[in-house]
C-alpha positions as CSV (number, residue, x, y, z in Angstrom):
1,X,-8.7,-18.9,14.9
2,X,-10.8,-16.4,12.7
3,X,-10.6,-12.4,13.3
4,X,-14.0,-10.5,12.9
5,X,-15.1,-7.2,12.0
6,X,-16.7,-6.6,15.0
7,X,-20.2,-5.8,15.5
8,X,-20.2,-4.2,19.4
9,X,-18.6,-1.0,18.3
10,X,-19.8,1.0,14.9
11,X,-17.4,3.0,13.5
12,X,-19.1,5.2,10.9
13,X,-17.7,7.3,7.8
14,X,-15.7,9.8,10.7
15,X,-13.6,8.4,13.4
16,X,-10.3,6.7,13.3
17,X,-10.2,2.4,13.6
18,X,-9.2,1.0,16.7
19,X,-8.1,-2.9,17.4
20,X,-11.6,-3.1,19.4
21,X,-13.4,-2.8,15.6
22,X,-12.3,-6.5,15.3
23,X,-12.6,-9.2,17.7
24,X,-10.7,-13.3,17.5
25,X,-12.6,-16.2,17.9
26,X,-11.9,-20.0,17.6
27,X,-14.0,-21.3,15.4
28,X,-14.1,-25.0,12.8
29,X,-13.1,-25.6,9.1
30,X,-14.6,-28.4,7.2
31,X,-13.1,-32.1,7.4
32,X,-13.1,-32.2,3.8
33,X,-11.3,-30.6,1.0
34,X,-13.8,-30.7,-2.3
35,X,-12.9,-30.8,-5.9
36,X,-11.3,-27.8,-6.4
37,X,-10.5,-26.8,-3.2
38,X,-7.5,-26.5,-1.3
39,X,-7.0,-26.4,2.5
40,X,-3.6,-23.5,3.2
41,X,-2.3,-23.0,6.4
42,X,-2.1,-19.0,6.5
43,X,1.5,-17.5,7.1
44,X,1.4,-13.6,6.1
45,X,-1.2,-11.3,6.0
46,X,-1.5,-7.2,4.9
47,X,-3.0,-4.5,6.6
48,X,-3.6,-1.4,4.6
49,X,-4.7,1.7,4.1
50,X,-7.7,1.0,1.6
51,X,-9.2,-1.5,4.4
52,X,-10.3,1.8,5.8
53,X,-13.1,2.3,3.6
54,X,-13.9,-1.3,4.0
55,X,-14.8,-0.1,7.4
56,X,-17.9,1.5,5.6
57,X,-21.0,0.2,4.3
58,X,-20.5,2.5,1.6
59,X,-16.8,1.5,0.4
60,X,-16.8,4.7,-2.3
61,X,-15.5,1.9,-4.8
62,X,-17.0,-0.6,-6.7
63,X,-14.2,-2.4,-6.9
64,X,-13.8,-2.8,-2.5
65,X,-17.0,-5.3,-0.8
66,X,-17.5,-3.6,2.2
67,X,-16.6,-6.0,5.4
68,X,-19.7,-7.4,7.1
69,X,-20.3,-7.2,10.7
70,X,-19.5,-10.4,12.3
71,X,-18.0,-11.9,9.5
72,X,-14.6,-13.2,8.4
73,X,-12.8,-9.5,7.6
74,X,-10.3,-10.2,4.5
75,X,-7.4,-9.0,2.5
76,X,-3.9,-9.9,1.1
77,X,-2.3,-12.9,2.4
78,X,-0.2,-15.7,1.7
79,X,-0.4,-19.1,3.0
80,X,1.1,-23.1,2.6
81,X,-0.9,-25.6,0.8
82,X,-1.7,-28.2,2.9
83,X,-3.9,-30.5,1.2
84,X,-5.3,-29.8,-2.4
85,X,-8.2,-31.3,-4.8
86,X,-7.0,-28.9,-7.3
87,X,-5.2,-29.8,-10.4
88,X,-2.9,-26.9,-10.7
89,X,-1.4,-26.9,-6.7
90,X,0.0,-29.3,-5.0
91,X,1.0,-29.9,-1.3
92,X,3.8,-27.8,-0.3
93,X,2.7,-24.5,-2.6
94,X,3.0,-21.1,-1.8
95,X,-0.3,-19.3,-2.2
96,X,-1.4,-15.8,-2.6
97,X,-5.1,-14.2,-2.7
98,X,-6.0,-10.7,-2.7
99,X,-9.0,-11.6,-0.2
100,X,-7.3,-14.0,1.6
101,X,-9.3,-14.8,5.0
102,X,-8.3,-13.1,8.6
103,X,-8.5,-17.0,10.0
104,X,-4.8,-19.1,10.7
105,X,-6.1,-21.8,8.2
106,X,-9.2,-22.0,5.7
107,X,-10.1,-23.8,2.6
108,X,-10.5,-21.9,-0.3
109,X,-11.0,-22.1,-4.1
110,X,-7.6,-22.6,-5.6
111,X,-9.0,-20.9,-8.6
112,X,-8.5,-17.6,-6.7
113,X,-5.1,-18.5,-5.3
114,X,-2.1,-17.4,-7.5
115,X,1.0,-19.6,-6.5
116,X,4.2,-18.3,-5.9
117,X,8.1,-18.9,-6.7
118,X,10.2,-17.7,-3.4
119,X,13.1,-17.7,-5.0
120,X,12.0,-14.1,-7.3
121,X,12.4,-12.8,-3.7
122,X,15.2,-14.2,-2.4
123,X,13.0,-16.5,-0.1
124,X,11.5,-13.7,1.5
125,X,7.9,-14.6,0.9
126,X,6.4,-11.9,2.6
127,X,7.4,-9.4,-0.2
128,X,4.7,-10.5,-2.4
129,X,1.9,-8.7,-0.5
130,X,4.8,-5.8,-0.4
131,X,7.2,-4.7,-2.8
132,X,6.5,-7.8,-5.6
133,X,2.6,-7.4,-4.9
134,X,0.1,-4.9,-5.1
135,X,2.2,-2.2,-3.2
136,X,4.7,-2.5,-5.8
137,X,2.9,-2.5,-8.6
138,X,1.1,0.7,-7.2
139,X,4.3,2.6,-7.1
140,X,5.7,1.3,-10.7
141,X,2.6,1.6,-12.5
142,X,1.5,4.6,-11.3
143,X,4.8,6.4,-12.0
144,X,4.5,4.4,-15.4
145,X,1.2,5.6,-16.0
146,X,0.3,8.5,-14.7
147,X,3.8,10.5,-13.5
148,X,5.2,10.8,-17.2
149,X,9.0,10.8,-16.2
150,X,11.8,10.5,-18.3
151,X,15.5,10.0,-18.5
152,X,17.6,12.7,-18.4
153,X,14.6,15.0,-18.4
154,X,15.7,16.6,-14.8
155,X,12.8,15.7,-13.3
156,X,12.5,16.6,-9.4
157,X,9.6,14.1,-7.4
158,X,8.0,14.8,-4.4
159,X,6.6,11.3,-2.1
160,X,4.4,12.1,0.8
161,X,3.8,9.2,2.9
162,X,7.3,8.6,1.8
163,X,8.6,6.0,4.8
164,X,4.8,4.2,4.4
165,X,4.6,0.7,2.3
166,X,4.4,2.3,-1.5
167,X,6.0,5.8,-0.6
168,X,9.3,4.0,0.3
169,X,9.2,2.2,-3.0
170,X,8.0,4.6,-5.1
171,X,10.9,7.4,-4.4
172,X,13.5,4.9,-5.1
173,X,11.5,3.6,-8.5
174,X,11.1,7.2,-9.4
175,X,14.8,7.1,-9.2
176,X,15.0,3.9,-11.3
177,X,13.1,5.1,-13.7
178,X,14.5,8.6,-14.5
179,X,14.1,11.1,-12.0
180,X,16.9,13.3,-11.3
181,X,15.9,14.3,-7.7
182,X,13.7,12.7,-5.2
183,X,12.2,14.4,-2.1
184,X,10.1,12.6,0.6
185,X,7.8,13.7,3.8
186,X,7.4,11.5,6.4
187,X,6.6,11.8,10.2
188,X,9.8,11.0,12.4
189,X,13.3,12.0,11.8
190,X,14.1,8.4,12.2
191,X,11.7,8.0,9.0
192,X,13.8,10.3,7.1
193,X,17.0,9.4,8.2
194,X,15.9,5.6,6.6
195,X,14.6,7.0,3.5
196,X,18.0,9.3,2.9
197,X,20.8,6.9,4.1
198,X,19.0,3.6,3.2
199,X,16.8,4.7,0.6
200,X,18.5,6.7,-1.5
201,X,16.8,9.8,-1.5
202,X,18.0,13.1,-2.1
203,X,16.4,14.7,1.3
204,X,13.6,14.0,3.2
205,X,11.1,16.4,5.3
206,X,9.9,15.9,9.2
207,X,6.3,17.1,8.6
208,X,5.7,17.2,12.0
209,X,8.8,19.6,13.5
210,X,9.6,21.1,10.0
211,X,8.3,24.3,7.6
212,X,7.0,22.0,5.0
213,X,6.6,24.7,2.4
214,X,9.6,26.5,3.1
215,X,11.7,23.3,3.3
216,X,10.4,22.3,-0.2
217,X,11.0,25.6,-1.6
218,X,14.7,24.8,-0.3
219,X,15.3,21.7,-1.4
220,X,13.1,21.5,-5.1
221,X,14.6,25.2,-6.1
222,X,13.4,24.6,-9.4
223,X,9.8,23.1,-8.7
224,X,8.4,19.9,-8.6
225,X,7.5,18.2,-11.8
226,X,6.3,14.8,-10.0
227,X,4.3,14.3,-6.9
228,X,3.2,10.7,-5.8
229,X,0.4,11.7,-3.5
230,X,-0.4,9.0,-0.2
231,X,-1.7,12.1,2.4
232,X,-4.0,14.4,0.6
233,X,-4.7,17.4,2.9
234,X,-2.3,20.0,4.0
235,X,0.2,18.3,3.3
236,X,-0.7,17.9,-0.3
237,X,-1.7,21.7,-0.9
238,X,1.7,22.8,0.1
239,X,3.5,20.7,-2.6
240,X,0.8,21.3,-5.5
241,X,1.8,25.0,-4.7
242,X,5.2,24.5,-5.8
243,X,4.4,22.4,-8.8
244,X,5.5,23.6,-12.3
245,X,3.6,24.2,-15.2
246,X,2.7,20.8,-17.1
247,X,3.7,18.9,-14.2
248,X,1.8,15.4,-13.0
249,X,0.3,14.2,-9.7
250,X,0.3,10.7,-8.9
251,X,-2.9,10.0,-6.6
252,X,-2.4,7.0,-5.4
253,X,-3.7,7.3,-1.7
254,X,-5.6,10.3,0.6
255,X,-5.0,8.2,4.0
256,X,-5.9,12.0,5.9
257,X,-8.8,12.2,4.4
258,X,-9.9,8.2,4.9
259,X,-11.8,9.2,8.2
260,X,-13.4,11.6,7.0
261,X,-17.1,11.7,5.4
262,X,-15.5,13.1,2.1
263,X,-16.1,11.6,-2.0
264,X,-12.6,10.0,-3.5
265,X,-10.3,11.8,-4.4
266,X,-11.4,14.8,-2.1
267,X,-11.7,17.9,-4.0
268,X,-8.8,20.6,-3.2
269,X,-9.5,23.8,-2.0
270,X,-10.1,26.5,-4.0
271,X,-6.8,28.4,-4.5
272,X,-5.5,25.3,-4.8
273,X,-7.4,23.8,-7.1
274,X,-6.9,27.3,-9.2
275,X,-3.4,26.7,-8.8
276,X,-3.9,23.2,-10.5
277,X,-5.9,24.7,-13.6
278,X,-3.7,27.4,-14.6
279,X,-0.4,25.7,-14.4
280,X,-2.4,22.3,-16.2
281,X,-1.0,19.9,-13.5
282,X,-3.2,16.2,-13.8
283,X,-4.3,15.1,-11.0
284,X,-6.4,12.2,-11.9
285,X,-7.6,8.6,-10.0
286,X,-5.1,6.0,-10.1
287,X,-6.6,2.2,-9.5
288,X,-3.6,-0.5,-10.4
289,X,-6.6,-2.8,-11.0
290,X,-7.3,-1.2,-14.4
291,X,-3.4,-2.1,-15.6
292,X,-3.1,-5.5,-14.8
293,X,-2.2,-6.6,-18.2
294,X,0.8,-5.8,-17.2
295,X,1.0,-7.1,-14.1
296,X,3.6,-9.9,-14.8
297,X,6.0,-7.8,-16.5
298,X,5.9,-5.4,-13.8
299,X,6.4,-7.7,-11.1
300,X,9.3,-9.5,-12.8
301,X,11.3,-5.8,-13.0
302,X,10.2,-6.3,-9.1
303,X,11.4,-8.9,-8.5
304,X,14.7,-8.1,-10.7
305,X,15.4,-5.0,-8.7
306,X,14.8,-6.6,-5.4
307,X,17.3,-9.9,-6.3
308,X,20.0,-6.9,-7.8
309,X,19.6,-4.9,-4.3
310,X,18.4,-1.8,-6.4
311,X,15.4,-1.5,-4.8
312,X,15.5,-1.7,-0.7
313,X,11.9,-3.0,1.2
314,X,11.4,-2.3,4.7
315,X,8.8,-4.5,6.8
316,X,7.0,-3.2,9.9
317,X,6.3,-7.1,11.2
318,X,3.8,-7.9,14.0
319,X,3.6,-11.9,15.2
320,X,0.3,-13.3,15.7
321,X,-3.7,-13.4,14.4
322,X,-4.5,-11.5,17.5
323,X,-2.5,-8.4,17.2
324,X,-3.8,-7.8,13.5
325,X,-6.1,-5.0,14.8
326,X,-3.5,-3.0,16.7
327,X,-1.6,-3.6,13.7
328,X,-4.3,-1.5,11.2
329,X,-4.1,1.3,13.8
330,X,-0.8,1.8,14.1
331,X,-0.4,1.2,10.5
332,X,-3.4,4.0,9.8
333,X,-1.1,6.1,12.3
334,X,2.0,5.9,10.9
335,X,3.3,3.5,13.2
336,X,4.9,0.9,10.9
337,X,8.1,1.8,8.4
338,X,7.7,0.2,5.0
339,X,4.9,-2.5,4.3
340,X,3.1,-3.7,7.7
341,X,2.7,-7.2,8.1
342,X,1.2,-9.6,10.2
343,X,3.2,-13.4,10.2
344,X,0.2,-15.7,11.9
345,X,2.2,-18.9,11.0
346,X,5.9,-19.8,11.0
């Protein structure tokens, strides 16, 4: 079975996905595996925000290949080799691709595959297109590189998108890595009640049935030196108000503003934006793509805080091929807690 970007309904740079964007069809793989090749049985597969602008024949990245109508759509995934003609995997391998095919099995390159070792994760295989994958790496790196925080420097972060796949990691790594006090915003008190008691965050704010500028003034009394930015918008104007001077912004996602004919990042309104200048906060692009030499160090203090329970993942899972496009709804409206996943093969 394959899953298409479908061509019957145009979405356009405004205008939220639906599941009917994408269609399943049963379609044939080759009977024969060439040199090189490797035919994987496909168990896991990601849905993200990002995917969005794949939705676009204009991506806004050079980095993102826009999805073609009628074709294969494609993303993170993990799969089983089944049979290989490459000289690096064998049968029985655990396989990862960042443009894995939406299609239960394929044969693919095995020079693009990256093989895994289930025990970094306790088994739980799925992580790797989570908190051991690109997700986590977002969150470490971009607190690495771009949020400047220190040890015992008293640092208070804010996370919006905080119960989403990288917010929930990146409040507790903010933690990890020095942060005195850490804040989210999320969408359902059942959100913040998993990113308090589980979590280990400080507090956490309903955005939807709370003052979101008076609560932070309540619970950051003096400011907010760190702010890992998912949401953009509203949201994000009401925290950069309460920044302090010297203070860092994290922009690793704008998921408001994704449907939404706007350039990346969007550019903040003008009191904001004033606000910004005079009190020198950075707010600059963050792409994880650009820091992968450091990708394997990074994923082995991953994998070390995962094995040493330090660091706590949450999976929104979804069974089957079929449901991946309900899944990248819900997912773009906050339906999912943690990374969302679809499992097409046990």
């Amino acid at each position: 079975f394959i899953y298409l970007f479908n061509s019957n309904i145009t979405l356009g740079k405004n205008g939220a996905p639906v599941a009917e964007n994408f269609r399943l069809e049963q379609s044939t793989i080759a009977d024969t595996v060439q040199a090189g090749q490797v035919r994987v049985k496909t168990l896991y597969l990601s849905v993200d925000p990002y995917m969005r602008c794949r939705m676009n024949e204009d991506t806004g990245s050079d980095y993102l290949r826009p999805w073609q109508l009628s074709e294969v759509a494609d993303g993170g995934g993990i799969g089983v080799v089944e049979e290989s003609k490459h000289d690096n995997l064998a049968k029985g391998d655990f396989v990862t691709s960042f443009t894995w095919p939406w299609q239960t099995a394929a044969i693919l390159d095995g020079d693009v595959l990256q093989k895994l070792v289930p025990q970094l994760v306790n088994g739980r295989l799925s992580y790797f297109l989570g908190a051991a994958g690109i997700t986590g790496l977002t969150a470490l790196l971009g607190i690495r590189e771009k949020g400047h925080v220190a040890t015992g420097a008293n640092q208070t972060m804010v996370v919006s998108g905080a119960a989403g796949a990288c917010g929930s990691l990146a409040g507790q790594i903010g933690r990890l890595e020095g942060c005195s006090r850490v804040v989210g915003i999320a969408g359902t008190d059942e959100k913040c009640s998993i990113l308090v008691q589980e979590m280990g965050f400080d507090a956490a704010i309903n955005y939807k049935k709370e003052d979101v500028a008076k609560q932070l003034r309540e619970l950051c009394p003096g400011g907010v030196d760190v702010y890992f930015d998912n949401v953009g918008g509203d949201i994000s104007d009401m925290v950069i108000s309460q920044m302090n001077q010297n203070s860092h912004i994290i922009l690793c996602g704008q998921i408001s503003q994704y449907n939404k004919d706007v350039p990346y990042p969007p550019p903040l309104p003008p009191d904001i934006e004033k606000i910004q200048k005079e009190r020198n906060i950075t707010r600059e692009r963050f792409l994880v793509l650009n820091y992968m030499d450091k990708q394997e160090a990074s994923v082995l203090q991953l994998c070390q805080w995962i094995q040493e329970g330090k660091l706590k993942v949450r999976e929104t899972m979804v069974e089957g091929l079929g449901n991946i496009g309900a899944a990248f709804q819900s997912m773009m409206n906050g339906g999912n807690i943690g990374k969302q996943i679809v499992s097409v093969s046990k």
